[in-house]
N, C-alpha and C positions, 0 to 999 in steps of 0.2 A: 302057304307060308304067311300070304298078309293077314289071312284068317284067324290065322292062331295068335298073333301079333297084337290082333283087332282085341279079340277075346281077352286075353290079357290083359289088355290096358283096360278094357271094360270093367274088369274084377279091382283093377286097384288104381281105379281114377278119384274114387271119393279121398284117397288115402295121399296121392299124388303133391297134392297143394303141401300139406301139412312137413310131406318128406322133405319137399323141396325147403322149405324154410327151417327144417332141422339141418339141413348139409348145409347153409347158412352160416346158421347158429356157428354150426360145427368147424367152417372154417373161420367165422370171426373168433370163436376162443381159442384156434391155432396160432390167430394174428396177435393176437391180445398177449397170449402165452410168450409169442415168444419176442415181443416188444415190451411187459412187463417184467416175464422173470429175466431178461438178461440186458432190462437195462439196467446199468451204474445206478450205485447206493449214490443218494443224495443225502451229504451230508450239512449239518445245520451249521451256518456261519459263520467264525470265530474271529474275534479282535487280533487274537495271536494264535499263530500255528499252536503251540506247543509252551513254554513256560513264560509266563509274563508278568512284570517286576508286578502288576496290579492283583493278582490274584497266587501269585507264588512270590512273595518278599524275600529279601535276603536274606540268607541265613543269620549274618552277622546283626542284621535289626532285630530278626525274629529273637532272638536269646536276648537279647538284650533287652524286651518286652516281656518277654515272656517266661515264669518259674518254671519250674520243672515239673510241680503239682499242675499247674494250668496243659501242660504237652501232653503229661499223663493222661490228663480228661480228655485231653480232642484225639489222642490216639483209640481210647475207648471205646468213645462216640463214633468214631471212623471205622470201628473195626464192626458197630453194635448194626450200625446202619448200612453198610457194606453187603450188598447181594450174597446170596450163597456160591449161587452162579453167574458169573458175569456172561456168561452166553445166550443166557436168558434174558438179560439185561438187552433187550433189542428198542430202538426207538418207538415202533411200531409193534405189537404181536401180531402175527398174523391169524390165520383163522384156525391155521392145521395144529399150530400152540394151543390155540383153547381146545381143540376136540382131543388133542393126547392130553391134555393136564384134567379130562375127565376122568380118565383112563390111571391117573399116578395121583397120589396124596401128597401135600405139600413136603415130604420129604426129598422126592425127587427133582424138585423144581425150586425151592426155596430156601435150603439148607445149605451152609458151610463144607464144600468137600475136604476133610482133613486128608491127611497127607497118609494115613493108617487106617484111614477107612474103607474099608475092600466094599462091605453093603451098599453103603452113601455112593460111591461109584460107580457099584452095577446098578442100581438104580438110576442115576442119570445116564450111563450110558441106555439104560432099556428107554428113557425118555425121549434121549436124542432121535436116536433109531425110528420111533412110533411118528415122532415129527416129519423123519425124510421118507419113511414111509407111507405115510399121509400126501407128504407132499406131490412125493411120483406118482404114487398110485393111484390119486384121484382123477388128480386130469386123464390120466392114460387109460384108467377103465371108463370115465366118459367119452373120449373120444372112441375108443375101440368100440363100445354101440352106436355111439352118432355114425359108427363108417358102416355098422352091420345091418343097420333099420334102413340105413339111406342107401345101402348098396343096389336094393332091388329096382325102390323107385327112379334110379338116375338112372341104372341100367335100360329098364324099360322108357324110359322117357329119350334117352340116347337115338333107342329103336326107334318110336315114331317118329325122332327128330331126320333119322336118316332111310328108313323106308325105303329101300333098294335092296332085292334079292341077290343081284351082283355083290353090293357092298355086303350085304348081309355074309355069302358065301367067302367072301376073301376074307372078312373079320372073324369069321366062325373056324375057316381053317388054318387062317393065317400063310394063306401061301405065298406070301410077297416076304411072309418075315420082317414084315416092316417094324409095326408096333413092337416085335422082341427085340429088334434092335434099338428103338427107344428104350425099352423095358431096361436092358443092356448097358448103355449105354449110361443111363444117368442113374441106375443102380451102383453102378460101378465106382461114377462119382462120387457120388452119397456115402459107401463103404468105406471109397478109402478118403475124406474129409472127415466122417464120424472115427474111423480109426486113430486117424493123427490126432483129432482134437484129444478122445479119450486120453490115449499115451503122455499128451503134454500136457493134460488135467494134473495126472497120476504125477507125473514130475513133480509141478508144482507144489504137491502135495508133499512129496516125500523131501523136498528143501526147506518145506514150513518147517518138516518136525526136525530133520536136521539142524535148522538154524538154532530152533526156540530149544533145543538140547545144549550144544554150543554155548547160547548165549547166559541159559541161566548157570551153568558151570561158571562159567568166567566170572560173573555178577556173586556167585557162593566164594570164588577163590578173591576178589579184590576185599568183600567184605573180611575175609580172614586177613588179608592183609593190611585193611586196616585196622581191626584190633591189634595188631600188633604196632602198627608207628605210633597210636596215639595213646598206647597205654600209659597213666598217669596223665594224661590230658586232660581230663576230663570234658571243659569247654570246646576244645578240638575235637574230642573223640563223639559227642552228641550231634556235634552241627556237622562232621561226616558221615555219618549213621541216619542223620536226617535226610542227606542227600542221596545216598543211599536209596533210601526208603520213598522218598520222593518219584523215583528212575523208576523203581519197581513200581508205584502204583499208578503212574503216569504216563510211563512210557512203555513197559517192557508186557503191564496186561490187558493195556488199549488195542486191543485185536482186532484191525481194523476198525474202530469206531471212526478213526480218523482217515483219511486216504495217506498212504506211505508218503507220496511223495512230498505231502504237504508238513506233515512231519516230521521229513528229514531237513526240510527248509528252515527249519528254526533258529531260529538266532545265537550263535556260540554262547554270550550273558546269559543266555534264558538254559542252560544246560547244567543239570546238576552235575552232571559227572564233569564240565570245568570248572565248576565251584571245588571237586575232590579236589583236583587238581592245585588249584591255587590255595586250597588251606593245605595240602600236603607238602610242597615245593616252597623251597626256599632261595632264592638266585637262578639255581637251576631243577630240572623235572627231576622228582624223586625217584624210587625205587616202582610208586604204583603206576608210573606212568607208562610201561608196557602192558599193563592189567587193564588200565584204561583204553588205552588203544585198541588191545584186542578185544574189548569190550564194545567198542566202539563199529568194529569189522564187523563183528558177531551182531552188532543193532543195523547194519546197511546190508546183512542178508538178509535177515529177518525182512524188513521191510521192502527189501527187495522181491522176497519171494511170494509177501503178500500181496502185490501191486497188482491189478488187474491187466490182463494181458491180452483177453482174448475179446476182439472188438466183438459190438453187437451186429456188425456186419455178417460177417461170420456166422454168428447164428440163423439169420436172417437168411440166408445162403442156404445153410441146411434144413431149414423148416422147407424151404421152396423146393429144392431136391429130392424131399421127399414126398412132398405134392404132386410134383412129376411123376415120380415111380408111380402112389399110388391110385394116380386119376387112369392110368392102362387099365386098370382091372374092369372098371364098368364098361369103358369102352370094347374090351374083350367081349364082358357080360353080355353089351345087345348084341355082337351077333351069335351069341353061343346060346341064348333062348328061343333062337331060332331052330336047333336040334334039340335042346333038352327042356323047353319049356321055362314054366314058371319056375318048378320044382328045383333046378340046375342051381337056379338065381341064387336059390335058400341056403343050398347046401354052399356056394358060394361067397355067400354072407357071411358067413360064421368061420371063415378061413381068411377074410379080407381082415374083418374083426382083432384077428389074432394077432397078422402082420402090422395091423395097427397100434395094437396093444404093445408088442416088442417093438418097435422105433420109438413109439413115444417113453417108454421105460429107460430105453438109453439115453434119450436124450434129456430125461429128466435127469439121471446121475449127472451128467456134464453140466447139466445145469448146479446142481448140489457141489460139483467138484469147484465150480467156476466160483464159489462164495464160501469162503473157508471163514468165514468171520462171521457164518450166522449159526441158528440153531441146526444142528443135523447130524445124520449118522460118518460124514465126510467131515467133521467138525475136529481140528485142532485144540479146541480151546479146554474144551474139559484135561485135554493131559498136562498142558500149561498149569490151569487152575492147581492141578496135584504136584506139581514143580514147585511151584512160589507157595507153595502154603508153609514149607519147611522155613523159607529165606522169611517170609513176611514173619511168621512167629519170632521166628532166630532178630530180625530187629523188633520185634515190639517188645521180647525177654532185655533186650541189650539197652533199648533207650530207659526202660522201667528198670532197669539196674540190678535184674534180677540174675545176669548174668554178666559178668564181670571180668571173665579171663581166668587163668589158673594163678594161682598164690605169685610162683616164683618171676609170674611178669609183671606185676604191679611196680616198678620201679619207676623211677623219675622220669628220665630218659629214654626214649625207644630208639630212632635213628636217626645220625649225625647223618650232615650232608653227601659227606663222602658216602655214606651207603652201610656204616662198621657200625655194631652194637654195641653200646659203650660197656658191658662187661670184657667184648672182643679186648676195646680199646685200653683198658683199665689191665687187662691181663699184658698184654705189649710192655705197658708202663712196668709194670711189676718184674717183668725180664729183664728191662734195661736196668732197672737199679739193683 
């Protein structure tokens, strides 16, 4: 038995150094992995959360500075310079962005997704996808050979480490059942932590689209709303349209660029939708102020359900978990090359490989799950991006005057305080006399 053991090690001692610094390698880009992809997005520093008098002026200044040929321009300019995809729009690219945008021509990464564009679409969906593609499956086919090349030599290096025919015997047949109940034991854990994480990834997920469904509804019904109060306004009806349009490009398609919570901390003054508010209301809250409200609900899901949730601890937790499971296998390994030889080792390798391959594949979705605010196949943003293209057009036709309301509401008057249409009111009158 020590014979064959000896012989072994003789045939893959030149080879031994080299494994050994690849199973290394192998577990420092475990550590790397999972201390980089799941720490917190750092984000870059701001004077103000969210709207501030210095770079978002009031509306009632801004008009009064500025024509309406001069809004025209900077709305053009705004819309000319305006990414196609704001998902793309990442502070950093990463590397797996450049190797898929080899793969797609700037249609699918630099263009406007119109709201009727079915091609423009499936092209970036096929973009997103190549990205989280990339993403999982690079690390995860590297580690699954760092586990397969290095299976042999730790195995075998276990062996000489332990050199006892005894130990050998009880590892080869496992009759103490020891090691399977390690095996057992923290398999178990691993299973059901990686379960619940997945399940409350998937949550999260389906509250994104929930909310961002929700909230642009409500954002299409207040704007209809206000075409209607401020028809004949014209000065009112611009500088709520502004504000408007402000929300949407500021608030509502910042997909995470900002962290929620730092967002929802922002200063009441600095909020367009209480600028609606106070040009719409007179004494008391108008008509749009349930539309703003729910407006409002529908912005603290959203941000709610963007928030990051699941600590890097947790992760941390599960990469170890699975460290445990699968350092059993070599250990098995030395003494079962004790009956099968080298040969055992090989066919052994290529099945460690595997199970390496599938943990780290899930654990990269959870990872893609856990970041809904960057590029990927788990990526909310592109359906947003097709949501707001209707509403952003619908105000840049509205502020450009191109669209105006229908004939019969162009009238002076929209609504009195009391809440009555003065045609309502006018018809009363006409009763009583």
């Amino acid at each position: 038995m020590r014979t064959t053991t000896t012989s072994t090690t003789t045939r893959i001692r030149s080879s031994r150094s080299a494994a050994a610094l690849l199973l290394l390698g192998c577990l420092l880009s475990t550590s790397v992995q999972s201390v980089h992809a799941f720490s917190p997005k750092v984000f870059p520093t701001r004077s103000k959360v969210s709207y501030s008098s210095s770079s978002f002026p009031s509306t009632t200044r801004r008009f009064a500075t500025s024509t309406s040929k001069q809004r025209q321009q900077q709305q053009q300019q705004e819309s000319t310079t305006r990414s196609s995809l704001p998902m793309v729009e990442s502070p950093e690219e990463s590397i797996y962005e450049r190797i898929a945008k080899v793969f797609f021509d700037e249609s699918a990464t630099d263009r406007v997704i119109a709201a009727d564009d079915s091609d423009d679409l499936r092209r970036t969906n096929a973009y997103t996808s190549t990205v989280s593609l990339l993403r999982v499956g690079l690390p995860s086919l590297f580690l699954a050979a760092s586990a397969k090349i290095s299976y042999t030599p730790v195995a075998i290096q276990l062996a000489n480490t332990i050199n006892d025919s005894g130990v050998f015997a009880v590892v080869a047949q496992d009759a103490s059942q020891y090691i399977q109940n390690i095996l057992t034991t923290s398999g178990l854990m691993f299973s059901i932590l990686v379960g619940q994480t997945y399940y409350f990834m998937y949550q999260q997920q389906e509250a994104i689209y929930l909310a961002l469904f929700e909230e642009v509804t409500i954002a299409k019904s207040l704007l209809e709303q206000v075409a209607l109060v401020s028809q004949g306004r014209q000065l009112l009806y611009e500088q709520i349209l502004t504000c408007i349009q402000d929300y949407v490009r500021h608030d509502l398609t910042k997909f995470n660029d900002i962290e929620p919570a730092e967002m929802i901390a922002s200063r009441p003054c600095d909020d367009p939708l209480e600028e609606v508010l106070y040009l719409t209301s007179v004494g008391e809250p108008s008509l749009v102020y349930q539309t703003v409200r729910s407006l409002r609900q529908a912005r603290a899901a959203r941000l709610g359900a963007l928030q990051r949730k699941l600590p890097q601890l947790q992760m941390i937790l599960l990469w170890t978990l699975a460290a445990i499971v699968l350092f059993t296998f070599p250990l098995l390994g030395a003494g079962v090359q004790t009956i099968g030889g080298y040969g055992i080792l090989q066919v052994q390798s290529w099945y460690l490989g595997i199970i390496v391959l599938a943990i780290s594949l899930t654990m990269g979705v959870i990872n893609e799950l856990r970041r809904p605010g960057q590029v990927g196949a788990y990526n909310a943003r592109t359906v947003l991006t097709v949501m707001v293209a209707g509403l952003e057009e619908e105000l840049d036709l509205r502020l450009s005057g191109k669209i105006t309301g229908p004939p019969d509401l162009s009238m002076e008057p929209s609504i009195d305080s009391d809440g009555f249409f003065q045609p309502e009111i006018l018809l009363e009158v006409d009763q009583v006399v």
